[in-house]
Structures are given as structure tokens and as C-alpha cells.
N, C-alpha and C positions, 0 to 999 in steps of 0.2 A: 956535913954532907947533905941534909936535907933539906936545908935554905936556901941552897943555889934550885933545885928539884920545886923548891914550895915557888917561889920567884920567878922560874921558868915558865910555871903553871899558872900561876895570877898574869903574866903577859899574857900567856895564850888565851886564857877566862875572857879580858878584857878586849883582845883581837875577835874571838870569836861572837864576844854579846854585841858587838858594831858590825860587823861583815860575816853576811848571813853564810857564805858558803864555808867559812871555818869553823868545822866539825869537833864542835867540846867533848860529843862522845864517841868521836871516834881518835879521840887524843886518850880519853881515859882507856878505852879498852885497847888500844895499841900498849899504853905502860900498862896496864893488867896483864895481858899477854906476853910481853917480852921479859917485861921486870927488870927495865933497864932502871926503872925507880921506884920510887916505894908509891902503890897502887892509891892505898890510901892519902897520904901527903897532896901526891899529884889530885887525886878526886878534891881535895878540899881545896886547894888554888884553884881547881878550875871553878869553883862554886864560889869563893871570894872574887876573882877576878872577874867571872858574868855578872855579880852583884855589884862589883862597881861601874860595869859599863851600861847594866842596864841603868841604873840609878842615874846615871849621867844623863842617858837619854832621856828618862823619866823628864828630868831635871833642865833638860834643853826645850822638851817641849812646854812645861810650864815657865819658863822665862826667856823666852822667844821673844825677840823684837817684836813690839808693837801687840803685843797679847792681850795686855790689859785694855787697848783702846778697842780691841775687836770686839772683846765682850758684850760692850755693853750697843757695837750698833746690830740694828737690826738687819735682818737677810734681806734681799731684794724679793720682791713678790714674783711667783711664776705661773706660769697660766696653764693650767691645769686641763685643760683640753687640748693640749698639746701631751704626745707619748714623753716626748724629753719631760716636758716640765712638771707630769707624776713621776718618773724617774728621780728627777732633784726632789722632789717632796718626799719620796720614800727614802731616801740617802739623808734629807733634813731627821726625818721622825726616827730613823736608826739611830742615827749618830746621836741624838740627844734622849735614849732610850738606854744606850751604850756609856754615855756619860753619867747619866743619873746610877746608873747601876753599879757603875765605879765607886760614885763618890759614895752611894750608901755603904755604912760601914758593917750591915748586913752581908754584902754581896762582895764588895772590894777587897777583902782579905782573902775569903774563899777562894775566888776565882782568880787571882793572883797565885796564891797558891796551888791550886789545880794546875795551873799554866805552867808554874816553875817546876813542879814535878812531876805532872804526866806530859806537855808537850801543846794539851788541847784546852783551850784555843791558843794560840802559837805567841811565846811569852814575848818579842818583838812588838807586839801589835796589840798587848797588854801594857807594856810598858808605853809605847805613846799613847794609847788612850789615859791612860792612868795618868799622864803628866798635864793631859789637856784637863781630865776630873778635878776634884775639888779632894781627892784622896791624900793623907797625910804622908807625906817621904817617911818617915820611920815605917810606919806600917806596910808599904810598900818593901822598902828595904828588907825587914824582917821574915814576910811573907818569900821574897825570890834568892833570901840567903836558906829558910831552912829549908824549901823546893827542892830548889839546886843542889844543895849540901845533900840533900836525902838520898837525889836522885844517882850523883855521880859517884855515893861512898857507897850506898847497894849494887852499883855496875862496876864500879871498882873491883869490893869483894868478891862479887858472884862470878869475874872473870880472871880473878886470880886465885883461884881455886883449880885451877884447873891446868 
């Protein structure tokens, strides 16, 4: 009975970490509340299933067509007494402010994890930075399975109580 329930739930996981408007917690606390399945089961596919579509992402954006030749050219030069072209300078100096912090393995765990369990900064936009970073796939992996897992088996619980 709980493998069709586990299996239902890893599709949805994996539907919802690709296509931002399908709502993982509002999957979990719908079976919390109704208890058409068992609360918990359902919370851990959906925490399997986001981890493998985020991972996938992860994983598309580091083997991207043509990634490795981008690397190494340089940016075009922008002229900086234009308002656009401090705008692309400041967009330059984030992004590889946001990369470097990824890939430290200081910063890349945490904040992975932060994102897989509270939400902030929004684990979509963790997960493609992190694929563009130098961040290792297990670590990543690890980080957004026990996030996820934390997150949907305490929302689980807390709404089938009730």
C-alpha cells in the first residue's frame, strides 16, 4: 500500500522541483490533512523526488552545451560611463561573488541547506548557481535531501496532528 503512495510522491517531488507553480507543500499538507495517505511516506517522496529534480538541474547547468569553452573566454569590455554598462558591471561582480561563495565549501553547504529548508534564498536559484559553481554533486545532493526531508516530514507531522 505505501509504494504506490511513496511513487505518487517522488513524481510529484520531481514535477514540482522543474515547474515552479507545482506546490510540494501544498501536496504535503493536503495528505496531512485529508489522510488519504500516510503523511509521512508522502513528506519523504516529496523530499526524494525535489532532490532528484533539483540535482538534475544542478546537473544541466554544469554540463551545458558549450560550458567549458565559456569558461575560459573573457567578457566583453563595457564602458562604464554609460548607466547600462555600471549595470552589467554590477550583474559581472555579483554573479562571480555568488559563484565564488558557492563553490567555498565554507559557504556551499550552509546556504544550500538553508535554502532546502527554510525557502531563503529560493532553492531553484540555488540549485543553478550551484551547477554553474565549482560545488561538488554529493554535497549538494546531501545538503537539499536532508533540507527537504526535514522540512516536509515536520509539515507533515505538525499537520496531521490535527
Amino acid at each position: 500500500m505505501w509504494l504506490w503512495q511513496l511513487v505518487l510522491a517522488v513524481g510529484f517531488g520531481i514535477g514540482s522541483a522543474v515547474v515552479p507553480f507545482l506546490n510540494a507543500e501544498a501536496y504535503v499538507l493536503g495528505v496531512g490533512v485529508t489522510h488519504t495517505l500516510n503523511p509521512v511516506v508522502a513528506a519523504v517522496g516529496v523530499a526524494v523526488g525535489q532532490t532528484i529534480g533539483k540535482v538534475a538541474m544542478f546537473l544541466a547547468v554544469r554540463y551545458r552545451p558549450g560550458y567549458a569553452a565559456r569558461k575560459t573566454k573573457e567578457p566583453r569590455a563595457v564602458d562604464l560611463d554609460t548607466r547600462w554598462g555600471r549595470f552589467v558591471q554590477r550583474n559581472r561582480d555579483l554573479s562571480k561573488r555568488l559563484l565564488d561563495a558557492m563553490s567555498d565549501s565554507r559557504w556551499g553547504m550552509p546556504v544550500t541547506l538553508l535554502s532546502a529548508f527554510v525557502g531563503i534564498p529560493p532553492l531553484y536559484g540555488v540549485a543553478l548557481i550551484g551547477g554553474a559553481s565549482r560545488m561538488r554533486t554529493a554535497v549538494f545532493t546531501v545538503a537539499v535531501l536532508l533540507g527537504r526531508g526535514a522540512r516536509f516530514v515536520l509539515l507533515a507531522l505538525g499537520v496531521s496532528l490535527f
